[in-house]
Residue, then its C-alpha position, 0 to 999 in steps of 0.5 A: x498061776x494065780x491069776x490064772x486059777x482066779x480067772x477059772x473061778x470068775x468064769x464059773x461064777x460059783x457062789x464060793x469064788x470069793x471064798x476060795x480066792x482068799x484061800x488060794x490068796x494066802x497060798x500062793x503070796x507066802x514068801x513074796x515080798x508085799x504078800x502080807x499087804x496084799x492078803x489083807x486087800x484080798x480078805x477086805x474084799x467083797x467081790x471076785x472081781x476085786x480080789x482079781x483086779x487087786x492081784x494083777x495090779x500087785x503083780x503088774x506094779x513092780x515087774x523089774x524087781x523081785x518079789x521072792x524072798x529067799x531066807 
């Protein structure tokens, strides 16, 4: 689903994508395992398509384990 939104914003080119991506960044990796690591590499970022290419590498990294935690 993240991925997804973030594909409409990079199809759009509007001037705050890179603003609502952090924020969408920090809704949606609550509770997944590595979420905070991956919060700080998205807010470091200074172009859509970077925070785009850091989400999929996230998600493409570890795909046999998961990242939900339950607590």
């Amino acid at each position: 689903m993240m991925r997804t939104y973030y594909a409409m914003l990079l199809s759009r080119s509007e001037d705050d994508s890179v603003g609502k991506m952090k924020q969408f960044a920090t809704y949606f990796t609550h509770g997944i395992r590595g979420g905070a690591q991956l919060r700080v590499s998205i807010y470091q970022a200074k172009e859509a398509t970077q925070i785009a290419d850091l989400v999929d590498e996230f998600f493409a990294s570890d795909q046999e384990s998961p990242r939900l935690v339950l607590a």
